[in-house]
C-alpha positions as CSV (number, residue, x, y, z in Angstrom):
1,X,48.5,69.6,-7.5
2,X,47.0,73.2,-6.5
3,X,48.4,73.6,-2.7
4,X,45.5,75.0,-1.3
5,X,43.6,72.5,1.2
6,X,41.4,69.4,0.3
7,X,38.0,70.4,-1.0
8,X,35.4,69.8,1.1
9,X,32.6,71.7,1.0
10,X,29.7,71.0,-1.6
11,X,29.0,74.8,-2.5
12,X,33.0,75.0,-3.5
13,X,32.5,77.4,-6.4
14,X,34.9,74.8,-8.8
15,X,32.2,72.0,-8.3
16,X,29.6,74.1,-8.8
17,X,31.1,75.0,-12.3
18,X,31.9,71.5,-12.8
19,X,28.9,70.2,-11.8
20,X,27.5,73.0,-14.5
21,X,30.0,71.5,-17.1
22,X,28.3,67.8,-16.4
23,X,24.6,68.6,-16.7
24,X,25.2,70.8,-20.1
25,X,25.0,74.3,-18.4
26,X,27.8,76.0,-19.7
27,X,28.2,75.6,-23.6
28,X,31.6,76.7,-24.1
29,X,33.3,73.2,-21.4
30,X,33.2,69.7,-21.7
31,X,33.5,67.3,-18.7
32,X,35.9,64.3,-19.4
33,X,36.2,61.8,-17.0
34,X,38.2,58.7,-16.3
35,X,42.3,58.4,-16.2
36,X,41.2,56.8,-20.5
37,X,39.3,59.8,-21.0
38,X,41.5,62.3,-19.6
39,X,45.0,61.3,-21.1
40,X,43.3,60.5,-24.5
41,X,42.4,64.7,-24.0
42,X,45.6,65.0,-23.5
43,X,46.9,63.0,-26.7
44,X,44.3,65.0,-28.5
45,X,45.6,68.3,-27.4
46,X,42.8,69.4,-26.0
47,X,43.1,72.9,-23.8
48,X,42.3,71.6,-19.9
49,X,40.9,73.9,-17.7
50,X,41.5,72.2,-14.6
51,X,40.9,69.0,-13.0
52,X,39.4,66.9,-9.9
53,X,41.1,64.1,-8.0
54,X,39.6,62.5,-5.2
55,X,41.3,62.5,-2.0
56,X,42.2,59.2,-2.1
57,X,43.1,58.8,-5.8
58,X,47.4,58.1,-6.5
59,X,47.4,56.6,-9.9
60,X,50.3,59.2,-11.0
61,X,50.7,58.1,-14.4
62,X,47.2,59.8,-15.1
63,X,48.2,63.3,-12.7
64,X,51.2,63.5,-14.6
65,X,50.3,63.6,-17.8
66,X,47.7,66.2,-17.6
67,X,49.7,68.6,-14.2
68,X,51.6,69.9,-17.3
69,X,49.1,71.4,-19.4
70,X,45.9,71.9,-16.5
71,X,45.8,75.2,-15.0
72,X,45.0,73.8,-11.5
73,X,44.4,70.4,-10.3
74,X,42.2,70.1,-7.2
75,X,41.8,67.7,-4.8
76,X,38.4,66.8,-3.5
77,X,36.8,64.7,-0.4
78,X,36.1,61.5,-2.1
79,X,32.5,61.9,-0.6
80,X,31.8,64.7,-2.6
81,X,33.9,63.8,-5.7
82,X,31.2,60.6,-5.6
83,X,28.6,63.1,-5.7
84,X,29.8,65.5,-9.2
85,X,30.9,62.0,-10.6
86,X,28.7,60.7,-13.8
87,X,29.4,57.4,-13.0
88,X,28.0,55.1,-11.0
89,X,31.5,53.7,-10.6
90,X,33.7,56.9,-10.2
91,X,36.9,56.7,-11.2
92,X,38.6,59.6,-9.4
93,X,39.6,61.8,-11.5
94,X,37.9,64.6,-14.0
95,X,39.0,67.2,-16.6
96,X,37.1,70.5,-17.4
97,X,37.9,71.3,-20.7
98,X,37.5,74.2,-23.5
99,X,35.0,72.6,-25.7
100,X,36.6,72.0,-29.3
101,X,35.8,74.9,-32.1
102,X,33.4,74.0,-34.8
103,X,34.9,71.6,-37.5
104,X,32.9,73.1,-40.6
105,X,36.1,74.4,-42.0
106,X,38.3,71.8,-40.7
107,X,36.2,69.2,-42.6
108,X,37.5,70.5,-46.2
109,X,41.1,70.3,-44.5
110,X,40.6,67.1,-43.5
111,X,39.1,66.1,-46.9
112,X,43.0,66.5,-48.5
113,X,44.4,64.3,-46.0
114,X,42.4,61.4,-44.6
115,X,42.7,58.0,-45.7
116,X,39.0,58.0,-47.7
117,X,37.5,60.8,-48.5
118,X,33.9,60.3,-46.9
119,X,32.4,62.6,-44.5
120,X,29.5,61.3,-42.3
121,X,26.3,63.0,-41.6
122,X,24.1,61.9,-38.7
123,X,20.6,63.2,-38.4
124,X,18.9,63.5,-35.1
125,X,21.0,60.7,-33.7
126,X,19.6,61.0,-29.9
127,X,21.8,58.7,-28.7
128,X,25.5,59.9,-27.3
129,X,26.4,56.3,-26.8
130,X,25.7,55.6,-30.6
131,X,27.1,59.0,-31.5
132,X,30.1,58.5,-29.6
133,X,30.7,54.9,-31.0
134,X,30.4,56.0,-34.6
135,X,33.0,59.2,-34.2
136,X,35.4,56.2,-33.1
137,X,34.5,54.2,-36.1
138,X,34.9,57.5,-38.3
139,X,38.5,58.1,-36.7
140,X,39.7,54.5,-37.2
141,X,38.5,53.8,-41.1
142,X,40.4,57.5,-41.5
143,X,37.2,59.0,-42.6
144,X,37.2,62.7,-42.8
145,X,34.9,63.9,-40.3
146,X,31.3,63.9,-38.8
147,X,28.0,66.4,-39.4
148,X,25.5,66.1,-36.7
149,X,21.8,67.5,-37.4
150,X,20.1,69.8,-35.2
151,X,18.1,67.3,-32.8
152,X,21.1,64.7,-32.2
153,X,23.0,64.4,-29.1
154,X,26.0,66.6,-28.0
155,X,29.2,64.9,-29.3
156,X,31.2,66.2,-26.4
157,X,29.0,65.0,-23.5
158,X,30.6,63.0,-20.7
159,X,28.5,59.6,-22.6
160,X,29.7,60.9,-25.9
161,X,33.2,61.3,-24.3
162,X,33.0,57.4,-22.9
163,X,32.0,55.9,-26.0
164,X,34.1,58.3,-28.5
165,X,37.8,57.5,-26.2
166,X,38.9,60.6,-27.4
167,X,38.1,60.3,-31.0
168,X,35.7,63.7,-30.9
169,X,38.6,65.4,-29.7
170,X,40.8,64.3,-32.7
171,X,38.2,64.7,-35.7
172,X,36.4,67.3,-37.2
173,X,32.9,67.8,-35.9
174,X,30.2,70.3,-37.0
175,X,27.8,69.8,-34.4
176,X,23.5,71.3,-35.0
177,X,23.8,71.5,-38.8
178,X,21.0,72.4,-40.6
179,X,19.9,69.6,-43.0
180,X,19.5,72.2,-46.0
181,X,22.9,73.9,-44.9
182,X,24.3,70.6,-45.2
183,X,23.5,69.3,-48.7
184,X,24.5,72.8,-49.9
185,X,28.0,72.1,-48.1
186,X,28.2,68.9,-50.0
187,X,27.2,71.0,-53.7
188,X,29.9,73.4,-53.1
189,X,32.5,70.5,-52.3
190,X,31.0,68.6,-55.1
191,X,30.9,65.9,-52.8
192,X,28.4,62.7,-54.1
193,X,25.0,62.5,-51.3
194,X,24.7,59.1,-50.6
195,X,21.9,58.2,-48.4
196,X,21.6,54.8,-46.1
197,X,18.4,53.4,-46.4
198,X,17.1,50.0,-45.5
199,X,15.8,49.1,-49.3
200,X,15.7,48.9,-52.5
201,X,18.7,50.7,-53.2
202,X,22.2,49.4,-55.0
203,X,24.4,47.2,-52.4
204,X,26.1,48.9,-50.6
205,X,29.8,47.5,-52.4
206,X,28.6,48.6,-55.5
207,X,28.9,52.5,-55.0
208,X,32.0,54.3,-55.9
209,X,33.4,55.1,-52.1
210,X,36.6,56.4,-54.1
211,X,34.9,59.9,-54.8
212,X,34.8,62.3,-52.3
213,X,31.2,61.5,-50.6
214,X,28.9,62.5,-47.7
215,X,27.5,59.4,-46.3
216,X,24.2,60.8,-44.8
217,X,23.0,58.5,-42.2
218,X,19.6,58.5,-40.3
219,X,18.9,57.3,-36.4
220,X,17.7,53.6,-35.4
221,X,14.5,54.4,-34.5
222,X,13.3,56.4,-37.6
223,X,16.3,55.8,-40.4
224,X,16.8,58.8,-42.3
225,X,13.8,60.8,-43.6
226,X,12.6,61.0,-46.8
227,X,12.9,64.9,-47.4
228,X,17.0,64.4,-46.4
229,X,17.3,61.1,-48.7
230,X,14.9,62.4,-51.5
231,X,18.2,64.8,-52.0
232,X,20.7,62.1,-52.5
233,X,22.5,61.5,-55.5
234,X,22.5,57.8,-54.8
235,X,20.8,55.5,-51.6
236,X,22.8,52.5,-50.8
237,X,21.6,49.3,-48.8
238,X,23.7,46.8,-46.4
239,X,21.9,43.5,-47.4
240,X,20.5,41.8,-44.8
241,X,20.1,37.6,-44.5
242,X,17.5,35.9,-42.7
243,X,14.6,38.4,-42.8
244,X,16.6,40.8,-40.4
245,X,15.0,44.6,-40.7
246,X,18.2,46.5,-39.4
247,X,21.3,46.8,-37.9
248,X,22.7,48.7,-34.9
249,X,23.6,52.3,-36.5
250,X,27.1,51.7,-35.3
251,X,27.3,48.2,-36.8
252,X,26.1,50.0,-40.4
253,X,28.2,52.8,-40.5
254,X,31.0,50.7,-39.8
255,X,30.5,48.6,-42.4
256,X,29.9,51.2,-44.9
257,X,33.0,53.0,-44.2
258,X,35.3,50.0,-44.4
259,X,33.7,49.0,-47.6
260,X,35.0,52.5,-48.7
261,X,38.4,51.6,-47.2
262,X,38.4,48.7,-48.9
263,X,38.0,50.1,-52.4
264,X,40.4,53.1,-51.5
265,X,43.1,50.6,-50.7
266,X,42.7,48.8,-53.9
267,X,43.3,52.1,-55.7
């Protein structure tokens, strides 16, 4: 740890930045918190700035891990730590990081080597829980990446972080795309539009998932719109039993991409 003294004053010009970092002040850091959080930052690679510990916190196997590869770890009066915390439950420790670069051209990498070729576009998905639930979906069916719209929620803020568990560290993401930017992406990748929508549309088993395809995806409260699915070269339904409306946006994309592992495995 740095060897300077214990942090104890509020107006300590590394909380301030931190406490910057947290709120969404300073666009080019992310604020990771948790030992979870932090060493799945560190698993991911991702550049540390430096880090937090409260004054009372021990748990080496999380210092250790990240004392290599942070510039500084400071430790701070746990009174205060409490007070930059996001929590209500904090945890003790925090990472400032360099926020990741923009995955636009990543995505096209990624499209060569993931296990199905489906990229996954969220429009104004205001949610970072949601959001961060669905990049952890998208890393684990081995999809290629995610699009977010301008209007959805930062991928990389500290609810994002919780929810993701590192996964938005270790996919591509293109975050504030413009809807019309998008679909031309997809055209010059010749990538098949398919659109979620809650209706009369085919099932969603019955679409080729084997092509390369950008699954365009709308928020719970307002599905997708019809000027983004209008552009789709095919809409696809989850059926629904019992007079159900919809599913949790997590639930569905889940289920959509592990249809498409599904048929890529059988291939």
């Amino acid at each position: 740890m740095n060897n300077g003294e214990i942090i104890r004053s509020k107006d300590n010009a590394w909380l301030t930045y931190a406490r910057a970092v947290r709120d969404g002040r300073e666009a080019d850091a992310i604020f990771i918190e948790g030992k979870r959080q932090c060493l799945e930052a560190v698993r991911a690679g991702t550049a540390i700035d430096f880090c937090l510990v409260s004054e009372t916190y021990d748990d080496r196997e999380a210092v250790e891990p990240l004392r290599s590869i942070a510039r500084d770890i400071f430790v701070v009066a746990d009174r205060l730590f409490n007070s930059i915390s996001e929590t209500k439950s904090p945890q003790g420790i925090i990472a400032i990081a360099q926020r990741p670069d923009d995955g636009r051209v990543k995505l096209i990498e990624s499209l060569l080597t993931c296990l199905i070729p489906t990229i996954v576009f969220l429009s104004e998905i205001n949610n970072p829980s949601n959001l961060g639930a669905i990049l952890r979906t998208v890393e684990a069916a081995g999809a290629a990446g995610v699009i977010t719209s301008i209007g959805s929620a930062d991928a990389f803020s500290p609810k994002a972080n919780r929810a993701a568990l590192g996964a938005n560290l270790r996919i591509p993401v293109w975050q504030k795309a413009e809807p019309n930017d998008v679909i031309e992406f997809a055209k010059e990748n010749d990538l098949v539009t398919v659109a979620a929508v809650v209706s009369d549309s085919a099932d969603h088993w019955a679409v080729d998932w084997k092509r390369p395809t950008l699954l365009m995806l709308g928020s719970e409260a307002h599905g997708l719109s019809d000027e983004i699915a209008d552009t789709a070269d095919l809409r696809v339904t989850i059926p629904l039993a019992n007079a159900v409306e919809s599913l949790n946006l997590g639930v569905s994309a889940g289920i959509l991409l592990f249809e498409a592992v599904r048929q890529n495995r059988k291939s």
